[in-house]
C-alpha positions in Angstrom: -21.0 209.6 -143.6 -19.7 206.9 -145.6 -16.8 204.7 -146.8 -17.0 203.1 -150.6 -14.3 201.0 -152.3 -13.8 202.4 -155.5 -13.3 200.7 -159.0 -9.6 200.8 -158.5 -9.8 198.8 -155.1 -9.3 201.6 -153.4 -11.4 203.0 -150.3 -12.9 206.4 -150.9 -14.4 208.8 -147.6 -15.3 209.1 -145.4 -18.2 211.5 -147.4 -21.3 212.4 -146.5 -24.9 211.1 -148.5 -25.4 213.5 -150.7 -22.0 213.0 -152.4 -22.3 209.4 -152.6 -25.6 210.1 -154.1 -23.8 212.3 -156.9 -21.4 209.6 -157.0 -23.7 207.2 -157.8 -26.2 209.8 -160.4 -22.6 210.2 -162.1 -22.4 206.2 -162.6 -19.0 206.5 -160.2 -20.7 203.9 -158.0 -24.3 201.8 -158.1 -26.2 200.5 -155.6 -23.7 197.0 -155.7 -20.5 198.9 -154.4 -19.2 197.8 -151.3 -19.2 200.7 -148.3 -19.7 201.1 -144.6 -21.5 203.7 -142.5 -19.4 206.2 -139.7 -18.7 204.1 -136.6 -19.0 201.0 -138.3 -16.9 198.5 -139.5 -19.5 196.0 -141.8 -19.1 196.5 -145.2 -22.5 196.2 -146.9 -23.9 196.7 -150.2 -24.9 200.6 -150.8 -28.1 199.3 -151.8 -28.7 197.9 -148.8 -29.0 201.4 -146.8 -32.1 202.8 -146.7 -30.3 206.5 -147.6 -29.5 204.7 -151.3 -32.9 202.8 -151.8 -34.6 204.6 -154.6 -34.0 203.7 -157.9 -33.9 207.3 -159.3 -30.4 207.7 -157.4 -29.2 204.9 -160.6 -31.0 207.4 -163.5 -28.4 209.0 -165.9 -26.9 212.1 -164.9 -27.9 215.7 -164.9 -26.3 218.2 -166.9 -23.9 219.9 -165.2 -24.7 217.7 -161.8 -21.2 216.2 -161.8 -18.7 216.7 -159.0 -15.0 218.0 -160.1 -13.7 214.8 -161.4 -10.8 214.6 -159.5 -12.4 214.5 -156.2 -14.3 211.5 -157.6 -13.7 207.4 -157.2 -12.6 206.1 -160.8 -15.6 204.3 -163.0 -16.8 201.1 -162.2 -17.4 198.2 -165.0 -19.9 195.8 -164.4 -17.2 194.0 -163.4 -16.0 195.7 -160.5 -19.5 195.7 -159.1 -20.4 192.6 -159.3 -21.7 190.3 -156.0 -18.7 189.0 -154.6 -19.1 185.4 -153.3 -19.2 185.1 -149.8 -16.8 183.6 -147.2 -19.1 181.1 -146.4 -19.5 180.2 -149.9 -16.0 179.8 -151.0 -15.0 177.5 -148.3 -17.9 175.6 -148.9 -16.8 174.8 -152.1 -13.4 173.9 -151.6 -14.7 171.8 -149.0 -16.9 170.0 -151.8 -14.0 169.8 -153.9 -12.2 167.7 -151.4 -15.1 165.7 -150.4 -15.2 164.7 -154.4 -11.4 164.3 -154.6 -11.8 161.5 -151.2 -14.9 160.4 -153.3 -13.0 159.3 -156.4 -10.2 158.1 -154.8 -12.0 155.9 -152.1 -13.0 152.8 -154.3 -8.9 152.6 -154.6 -8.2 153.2 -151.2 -10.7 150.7 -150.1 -8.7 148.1 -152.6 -5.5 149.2 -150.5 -7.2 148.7 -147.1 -8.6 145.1 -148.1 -5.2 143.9 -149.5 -2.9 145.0 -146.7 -5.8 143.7 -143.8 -5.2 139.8 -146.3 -1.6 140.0 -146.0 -1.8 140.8 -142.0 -0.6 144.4 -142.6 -1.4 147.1 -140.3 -0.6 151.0 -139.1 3.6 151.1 -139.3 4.1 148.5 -141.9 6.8 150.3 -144.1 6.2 150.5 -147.6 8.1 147.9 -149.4 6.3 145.4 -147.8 2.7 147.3 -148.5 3.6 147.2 -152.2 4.3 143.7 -152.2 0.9 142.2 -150.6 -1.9 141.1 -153.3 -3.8 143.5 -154.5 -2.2 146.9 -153.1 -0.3 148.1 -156.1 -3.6 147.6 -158.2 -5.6 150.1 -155.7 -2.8 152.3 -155.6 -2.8 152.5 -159.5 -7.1 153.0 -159.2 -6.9 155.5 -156.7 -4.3 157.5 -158.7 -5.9 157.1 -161.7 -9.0 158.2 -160.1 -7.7 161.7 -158.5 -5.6 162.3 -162.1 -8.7 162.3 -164.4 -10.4 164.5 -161.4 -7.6 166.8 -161.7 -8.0 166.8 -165.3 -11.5 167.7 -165.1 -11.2 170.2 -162.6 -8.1 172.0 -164.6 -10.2 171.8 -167.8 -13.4 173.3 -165.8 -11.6 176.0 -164.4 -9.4 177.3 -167.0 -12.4 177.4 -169.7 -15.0 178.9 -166.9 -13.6 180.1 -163.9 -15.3 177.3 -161.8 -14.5 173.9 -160.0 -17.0 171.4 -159.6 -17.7 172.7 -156.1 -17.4 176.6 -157.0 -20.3 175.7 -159.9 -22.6 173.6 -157.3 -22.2 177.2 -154.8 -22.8 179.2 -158.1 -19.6 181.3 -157.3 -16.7 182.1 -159.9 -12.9 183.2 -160.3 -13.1 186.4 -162.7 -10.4 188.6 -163.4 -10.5 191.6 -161.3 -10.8 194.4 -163.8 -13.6 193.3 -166.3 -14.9 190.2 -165.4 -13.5 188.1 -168.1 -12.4 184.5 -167.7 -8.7 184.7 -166.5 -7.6 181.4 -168.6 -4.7 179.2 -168.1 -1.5 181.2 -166.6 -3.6 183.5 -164.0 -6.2 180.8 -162.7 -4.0 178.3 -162.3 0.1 178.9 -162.7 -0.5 181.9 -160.9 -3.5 181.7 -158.0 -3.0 177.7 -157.9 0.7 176.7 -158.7 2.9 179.5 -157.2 0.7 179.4 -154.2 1.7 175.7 -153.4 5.1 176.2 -154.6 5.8 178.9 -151.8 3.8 177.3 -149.2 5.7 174.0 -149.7 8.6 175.7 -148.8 10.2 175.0 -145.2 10.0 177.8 -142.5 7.9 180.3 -145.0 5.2 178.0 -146.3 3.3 177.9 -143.3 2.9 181.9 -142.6 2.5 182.2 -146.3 -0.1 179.8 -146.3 -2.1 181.1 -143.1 -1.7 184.7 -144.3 -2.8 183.5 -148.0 -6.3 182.6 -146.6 -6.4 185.2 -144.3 -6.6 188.1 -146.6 -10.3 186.9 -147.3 -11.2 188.7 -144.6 -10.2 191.9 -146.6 -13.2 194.3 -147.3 -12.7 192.8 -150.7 -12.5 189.3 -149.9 -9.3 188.6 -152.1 -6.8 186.3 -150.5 -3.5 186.7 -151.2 -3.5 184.2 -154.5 -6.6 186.5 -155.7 -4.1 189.7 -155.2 -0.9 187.7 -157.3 -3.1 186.3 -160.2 -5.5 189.6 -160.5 -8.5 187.7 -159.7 -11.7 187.9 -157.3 -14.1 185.5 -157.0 -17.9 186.3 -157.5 -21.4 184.9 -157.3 -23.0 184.0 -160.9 
């Protein structure tokens, strides 16, 4: 017996082989949809059980082979079965992205360092005397020039292509959830980036929003809470 996520998001079962077989002869699944077995609770590719192997259970349909329509899952576009990244594989790249943001900005930060340690400045020194030692306001002005054009890059990347510098070094990518098209400016980044840090910069609600925002990756669908909001998933390319 086995589970399957359907087109719509939706999880459809528990059902035995042979009807996911006719699910998948009448194109209402492929070998890529997600689904687990009875008694388990892994969801795997349905290619990846030996019961769904062959490639003739992907050949058009038989005449007259279809189930009654309204016992089956909805349709899937390419789309919806395409290889969703992996957990691993989007933290790795936000981690990246950081490591590149700490990157740019280091060369000013170094500049800060070096002109506070000359004027005899250390940990608890507030900041009108920082600002005023040789040097400091000149790597504050690099460093935030630095993470600006960064930011600008990064905004310009992932509006036009669905990818960060680190989500294109993992070869993953933020898609709309429907059809796989790039979700442009208002979902990718007002919606799954700005709203996000608007809420969880709120007191008392930010945090839980925040921890339950990145928790929702461990969904059978591995869309976090910003994913759900903007109507986005993020997939491997």
């Amino acid at each position: 017996m086995f589970t399957i996520i359907g087109g719509d998001g939706k999880e459809y079962g528990p059902v035995p082989a042979n009807q996911l077989r006719d699910w998948i002869a009448a194109g209402r699944a492929n070998l890529d949809t997600q689904a687990k077995a009875a008694g388990s609770e892994e969801w795997r590719r349905v290619g990846d059980y030996v019961e769904f192997g062959a490639p003739a259970l992907v050949a058009p349909p038989k005449p007259g082979k279809d189930a009654d329509p309204a016992a089956l899952p909805p349709p899937e576009s390419a789309a919806e079965t395409a290889p969703l990244a992996g957990r691993g594989e989007r933290l790795l790249a936000q981690i990246l992205d950081n490591v590149i943001g700490l990157a740019c900005a280091l060369p000013g930060l170094i500049m800060m360092a070096l002109a506070a340690a000359r004027a005899g400045l250390g940990f608890g020194t507030t900041l009108d005397k920082l600002t005023t030692a040789a040097g400091f306001g000149a790597g504050l002005m690099v460093a935030l020039a630095a993470v600006l054009a960064l930011a600008a890059v990064q905004l310009w990347m992932v509006v036009t292509s669905g990818q960060t510098i680190g989500k294109r070094v993992l070869g993953v990518r933020i898609v709309t959830f429907q059809d796989e098209t790039n979700p442009g400016f208002v979902k990718v980044f007002l919606l799954r980036a700005m709203l996000p840090a608007v809420v969880g910069a709120i007191p008392l609600i930010g945090v839980p929003f925040t921890l339950a925002d990145y928790g929702f990756i461990f969904r059978a669908d591995r869309r976090c809470l910003h994913d759900l909001i903007a109507g986005t998933k993020v997939i491997k390319v």
